[in-house]
N, C-alpha and C positions, 0 to 999 in steps of 0.2 A: 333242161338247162340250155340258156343259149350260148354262144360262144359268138365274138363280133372282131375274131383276130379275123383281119384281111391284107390281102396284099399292101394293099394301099399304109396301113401302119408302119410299115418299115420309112416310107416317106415324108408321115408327118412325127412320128414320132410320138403317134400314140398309144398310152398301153395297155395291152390285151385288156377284155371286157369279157368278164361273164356275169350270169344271173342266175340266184336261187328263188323259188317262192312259196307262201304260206297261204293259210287260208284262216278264215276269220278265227278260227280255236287254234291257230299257233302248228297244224300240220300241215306236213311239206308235200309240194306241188307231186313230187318225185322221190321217192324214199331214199334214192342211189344217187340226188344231185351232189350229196356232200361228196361223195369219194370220187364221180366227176370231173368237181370243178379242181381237187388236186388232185387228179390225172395229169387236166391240164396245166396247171398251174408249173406242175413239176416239171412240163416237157418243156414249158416256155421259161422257165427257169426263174421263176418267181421266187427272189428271196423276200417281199414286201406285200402284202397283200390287203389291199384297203376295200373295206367292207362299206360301203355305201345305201344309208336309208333315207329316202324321201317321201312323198306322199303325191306327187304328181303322177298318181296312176289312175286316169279319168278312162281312157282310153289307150291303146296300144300304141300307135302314132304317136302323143305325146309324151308318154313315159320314155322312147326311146327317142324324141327329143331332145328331152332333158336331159335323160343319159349322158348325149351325145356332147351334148354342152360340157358337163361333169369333164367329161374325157378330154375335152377337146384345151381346155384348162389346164389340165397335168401335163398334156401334150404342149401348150404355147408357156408354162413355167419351165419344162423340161428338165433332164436327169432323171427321165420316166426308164433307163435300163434295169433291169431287176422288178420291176413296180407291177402288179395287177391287181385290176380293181373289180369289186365284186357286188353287184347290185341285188336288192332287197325288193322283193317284189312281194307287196300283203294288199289286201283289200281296204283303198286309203282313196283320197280324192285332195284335193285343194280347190277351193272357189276362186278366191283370187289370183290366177294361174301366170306361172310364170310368161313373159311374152314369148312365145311359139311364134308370131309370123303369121298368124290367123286369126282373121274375124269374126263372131257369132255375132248373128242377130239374138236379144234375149228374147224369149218366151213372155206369156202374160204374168207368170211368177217374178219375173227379173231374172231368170236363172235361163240360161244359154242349154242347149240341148248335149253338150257334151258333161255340163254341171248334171245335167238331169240322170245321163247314164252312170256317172258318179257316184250317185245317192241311192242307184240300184246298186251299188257296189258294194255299196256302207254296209245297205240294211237289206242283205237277198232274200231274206225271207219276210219280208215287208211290203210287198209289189201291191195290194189291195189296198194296206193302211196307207203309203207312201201316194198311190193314186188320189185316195182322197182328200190328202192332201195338198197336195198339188191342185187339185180342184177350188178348192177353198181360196189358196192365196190368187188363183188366176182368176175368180168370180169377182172377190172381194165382197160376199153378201151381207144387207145392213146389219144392224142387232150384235150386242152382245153375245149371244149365244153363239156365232160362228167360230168366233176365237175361243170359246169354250172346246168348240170340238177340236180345234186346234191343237190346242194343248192335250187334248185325248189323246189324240191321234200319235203325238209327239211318244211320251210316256208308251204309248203302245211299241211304238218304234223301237225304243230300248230296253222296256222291259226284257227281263231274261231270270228262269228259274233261279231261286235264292242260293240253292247247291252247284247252279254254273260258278267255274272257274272266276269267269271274266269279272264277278265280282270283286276279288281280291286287287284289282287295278284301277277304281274307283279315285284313288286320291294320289298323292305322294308322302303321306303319311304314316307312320308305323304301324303295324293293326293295335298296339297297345295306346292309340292316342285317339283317335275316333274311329264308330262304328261306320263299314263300307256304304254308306249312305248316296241316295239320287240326287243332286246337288240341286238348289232352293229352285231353279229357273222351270224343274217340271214338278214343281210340288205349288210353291206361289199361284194366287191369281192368276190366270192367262192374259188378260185386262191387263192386269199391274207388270206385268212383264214382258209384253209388247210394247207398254207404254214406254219402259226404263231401257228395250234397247235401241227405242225409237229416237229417245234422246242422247243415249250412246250415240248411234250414228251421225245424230248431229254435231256432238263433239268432237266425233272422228274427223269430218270434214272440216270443222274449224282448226282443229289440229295442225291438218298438215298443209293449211295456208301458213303457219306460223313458224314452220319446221326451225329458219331462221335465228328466231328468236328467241327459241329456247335457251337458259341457261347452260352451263357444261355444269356437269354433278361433281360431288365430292365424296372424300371417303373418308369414314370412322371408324377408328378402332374403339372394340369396347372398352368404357372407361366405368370404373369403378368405386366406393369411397368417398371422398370428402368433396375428390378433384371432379366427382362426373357432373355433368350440365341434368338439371331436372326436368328440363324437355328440349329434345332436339328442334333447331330453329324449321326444319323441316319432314314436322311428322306427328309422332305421338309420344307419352313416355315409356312404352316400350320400345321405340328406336336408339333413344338412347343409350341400351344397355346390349344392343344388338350391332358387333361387326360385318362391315360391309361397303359396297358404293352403293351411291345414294343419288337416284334420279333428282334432277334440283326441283322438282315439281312433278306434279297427278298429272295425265292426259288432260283430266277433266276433273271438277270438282264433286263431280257424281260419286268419285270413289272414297272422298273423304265425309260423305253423309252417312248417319246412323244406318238407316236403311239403304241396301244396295242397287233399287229398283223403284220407279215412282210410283207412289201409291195412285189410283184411280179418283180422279177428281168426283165424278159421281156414283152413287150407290150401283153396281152392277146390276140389279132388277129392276130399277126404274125404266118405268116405262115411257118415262119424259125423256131420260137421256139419251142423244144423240147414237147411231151406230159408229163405229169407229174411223178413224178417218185415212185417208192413204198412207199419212202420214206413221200410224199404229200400222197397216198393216205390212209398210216395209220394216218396223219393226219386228214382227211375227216373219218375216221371210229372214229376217236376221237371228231369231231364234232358232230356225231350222236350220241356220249355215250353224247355230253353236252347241246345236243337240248332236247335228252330225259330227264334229267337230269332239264332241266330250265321246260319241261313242267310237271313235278313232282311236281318243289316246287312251283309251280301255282294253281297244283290241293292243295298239299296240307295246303295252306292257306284255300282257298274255303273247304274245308271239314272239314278243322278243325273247322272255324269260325262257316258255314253254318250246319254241319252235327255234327259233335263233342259236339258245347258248347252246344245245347237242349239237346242231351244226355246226358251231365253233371248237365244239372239242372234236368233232370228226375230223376235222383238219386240220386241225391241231396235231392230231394222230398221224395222219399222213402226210404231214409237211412238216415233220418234227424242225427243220432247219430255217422254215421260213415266220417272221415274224407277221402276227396281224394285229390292226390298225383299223378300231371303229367310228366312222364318219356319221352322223345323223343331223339332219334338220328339222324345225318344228317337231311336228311327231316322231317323225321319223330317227331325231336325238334321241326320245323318249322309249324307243325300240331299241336302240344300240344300251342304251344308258341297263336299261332291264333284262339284255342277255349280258353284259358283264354280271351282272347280280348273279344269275342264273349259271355261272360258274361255277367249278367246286374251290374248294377250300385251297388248293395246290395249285391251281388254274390261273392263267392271268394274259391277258391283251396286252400287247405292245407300247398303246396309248386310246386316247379317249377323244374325241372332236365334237364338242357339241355344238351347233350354230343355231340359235333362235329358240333353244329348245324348250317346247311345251311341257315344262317339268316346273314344279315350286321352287322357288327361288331356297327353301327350305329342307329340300329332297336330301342331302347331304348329311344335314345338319346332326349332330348326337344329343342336341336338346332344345327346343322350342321355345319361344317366348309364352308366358303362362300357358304353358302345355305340361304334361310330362308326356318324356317320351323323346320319341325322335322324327326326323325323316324316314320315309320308305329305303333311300338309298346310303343312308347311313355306312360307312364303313367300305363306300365302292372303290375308293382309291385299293385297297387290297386285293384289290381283281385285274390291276390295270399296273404293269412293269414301269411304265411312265407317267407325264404326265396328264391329269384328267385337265382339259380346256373347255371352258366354255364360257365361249363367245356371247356378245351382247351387243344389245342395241336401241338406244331412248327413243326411237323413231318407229317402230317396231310397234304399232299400236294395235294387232290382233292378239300380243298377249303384252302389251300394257292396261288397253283399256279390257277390250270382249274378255279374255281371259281373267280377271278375278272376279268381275258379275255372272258367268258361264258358272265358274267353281263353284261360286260360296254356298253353304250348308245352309239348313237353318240356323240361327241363333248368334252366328258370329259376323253378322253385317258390321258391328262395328270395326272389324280389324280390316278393312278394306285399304286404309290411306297407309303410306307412308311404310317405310321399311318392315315393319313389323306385323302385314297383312298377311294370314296365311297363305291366301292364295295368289300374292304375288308370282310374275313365274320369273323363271332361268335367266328366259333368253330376253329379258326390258331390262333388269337391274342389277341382274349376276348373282352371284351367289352371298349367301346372306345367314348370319348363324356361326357364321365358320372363323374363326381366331387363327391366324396365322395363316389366311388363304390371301395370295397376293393380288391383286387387282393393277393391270397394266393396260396402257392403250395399245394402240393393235401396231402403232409404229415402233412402241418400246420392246412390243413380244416379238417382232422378228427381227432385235438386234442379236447379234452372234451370242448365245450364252443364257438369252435370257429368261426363256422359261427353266422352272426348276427339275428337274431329272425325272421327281415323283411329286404325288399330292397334287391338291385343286390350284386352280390359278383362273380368274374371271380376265379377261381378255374384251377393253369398251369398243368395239370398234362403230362406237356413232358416226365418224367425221366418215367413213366409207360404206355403211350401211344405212344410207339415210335414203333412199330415192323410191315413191311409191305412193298411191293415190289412197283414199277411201274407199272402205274403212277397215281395210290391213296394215295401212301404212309400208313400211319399208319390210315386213315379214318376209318377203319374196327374194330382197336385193342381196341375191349371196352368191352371184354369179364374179367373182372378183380374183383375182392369181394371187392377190396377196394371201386370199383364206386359203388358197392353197398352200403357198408357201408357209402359212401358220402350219399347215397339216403337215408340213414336210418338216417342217423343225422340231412341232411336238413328237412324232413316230423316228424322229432320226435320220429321214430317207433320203438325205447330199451321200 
């Protein structure tokens, strides 16, 4: 456990910091961090105690960069008395890394040497297959068959015995609604799916010259009977019978084609055909930022559920009088989100913070559009004393666009567009499914009163979470005192 109270905090008025950590199957760094950190907690008189998940953990220097930033935030909103915050430390990486102040030269892969150590992070028992990989995208050799091995190599990466845990974190879906399945991007052609994120990436970039221009979204309640519209002006006809806000437009029009991936213009054994072009193989580098990426938010269910929530009742235990307060981004939402689940029945967090989060816009939901069934997360508001927040953003294009071609199964390319796409996520369009969940901009949720006590509430903050290149887009921009001050309103902490 580290502990980062120093003198100097009394000056800025930052509050205390400590840190737990897990390992890729959800056990803890230290079997005695929980009872620890409320040692400390108690001596430094924490009645507030905010549990912090991110995935900038490439290397030690930057993890306690960002950290530092996190803090340094609670610190310049202030009323940090009573307040400690408590960081999540699991085997995670981000590519598109928040700005740190430092520059890497990239590698022949495009991937920068601290990305590289990353990706030993992901996948530690991968160092041979992960090599040969890496080999591949830095040769870039003619022929179709290279990006065959590609895809091997890939699939190798994350395979994991059928009786591992980690399988039951495959999707955001109930286990009653689809089987834990590899999601289509390592079963498809390698061809075909280097080409579909090669075109991705071109939309990404044309995107976020347009940032601009985009429309502002709207919101529908579900409408039923005589009075409902037979197709929404923006979507499909299962939109229409689906509550929620409503991006006003797809990143890209990629997502509203039958197929979620372009099919391969020539027969892949011809021997006439072309070898693939730079252009396929920064798509194939882009599929490895989204394999790492899918086996991220795998682990961090598993660690959150398995590894997180016992540590949360630990201290729960020993800090009967202090309340906690879970924060997560991207993935690291997706960690917070899956140890409230992993609570018991009597148990419950103070409040919920989700920003950006790599989760289905559907994860809530108690029943799907032609599904039966539900969300994985179904029924989390009873875990959580407050309110569950989460935060959004149209600009956000690693899980507007990458994330529902990363997702999709076989079979359901069609549900890709518009409100009603399974693997729409969280953190692009908010929550979705859900009747009576309120949708506010991020200026309305922090006027006095306005979030509600309990239950979901989607929170747009486009007009503040917009700043950020290709081809994450603004995933990153959540450096801002107003999300803090969101956190401080939802948890209580004036």
């Amino acid at each position: 456990m580290r502990d980062t109270r120093g003198t100097g905090d009394r000056t800025t008025n930052a509050p205390p910091w400590w840190d737990v950590g897990f390992d890729a199957h959800g056990d803890a760094e230290d079997e005695r961090q929980g009872d620890r950190v409320a040692d400390a907690a108690r001596e430094a008189g924490v009645r507030h105690l905010v549990v912090l998940a991110h995935t900038a953990h490439h290397e030690p220097g930057l993890t306690e960069r960002v950290d530092a930033r996190c803090r340094t935030l609670f610190a310049e909103v202030g009323g940090t008395e009573g307040v400690g915050l408590l960081g999540v430390r699991w085997p995670s990486m981000c590519f598109a890394r928040p700005d740190d102040g430092q520059e890497e030269r990239p590698t022949g892969t495009g991937l920068t040497d601290t990305d590289l150590a990353g990706l030993r992070r992901v996948f530690p028992e991968g160092e041979d297959t992960l090599a040969r990989l890496l080999g591949l995208l830095d040769e870039r050799p003619p022929g179709n068959g290279p990006l065959d091995d590609v895809g091997i190599a890939l699939r190798r990466l994350v395979e994991q015995p059928l009786d591992t845990p980690v399988h039951a974190y495959g999707t955001d879906l109930g286990a009653d609604v689809l089987p834990q399945t590899d999601p289509a991007m390592l079963i498809d052609s390698p061809t075909q799916v280097c080409e579909g994120f090669a075109e991705a990436l071109d939309a990404a970039r044309q995107e976020t010259d347009r940032v601009e221009e985009r429309s502002p979204e709207r919101f529908e309640e579900a409408q039923s009977g005589s009075g409902a519209p037979d197709v929404s002006k923006h979507g499909t006809l299962t939109e229409s019978g689906t509550a929620g806000p409503r991006s006003a437009d797809d990143p890209t029009e990629r997502l509203s084609r039958p197929e979620s991936l372009a099919p391969s213009e020539r027969p892949l054994r011809d021997p006439r055909a072309e070898g693939p072009s730079d252009r396929v193989w920064d798509g194939a580098r882009q599929l490895l930022c989204q394999v790492a990426s899918y086996a991220m938010r795998r682990h961090a269910g598993l660690v959150g559920e398995r590894g997180l929530a016992p540590l949360l009742r630990r201290l729960g235990e020993g800090l009967p009088d202090t309340r906690i307060h879970l924060v997560g981004h991207g993935a690291g939402a997706r960690l917070v989100a899956y140890a409230a689940r992993g609570l018991g029945p009597d148990e419950r967090v103070a409040s919920l913070c989700l920003f950006q989060a790599a989760l289905s816009h559907f994860a809530f939901a108690e029943h799907l559009p032609q599904l039966s069934g539900g969300g994985a997360l179904a029924g989390l508001h009873q875990r959580v004393a407050g309110p569950v927040v989460c935060c959004y953003s149209h600009h956000d294009l690693e899980l507007g666009l990458f994330f529902p071609l990363a997702c999709r199964r076989i079979g359901d390319g069609a549900l890709l567009s518009g409100a009603g796409r399974t693997w729409g996520a969280l953190g692009y369009d908010g929550i979705q499914g859900m009747d009576g969940s309120p949708a506010l901009t991020l200026a309305d949720a922090l006027a006095e009163g306005a979030l509600p006590s309990s239950g979901y509430v989607g929170v747009d903050a486009s007009e503040l979470i917009r700043e950020g290149g290709p081809p994450r887009g603004a995933h990153y921009d959540v450096f801002h005192q107003d999300l803090v001050r969101l956190i401080r309103a939802a948890g209580g902490l004036a």
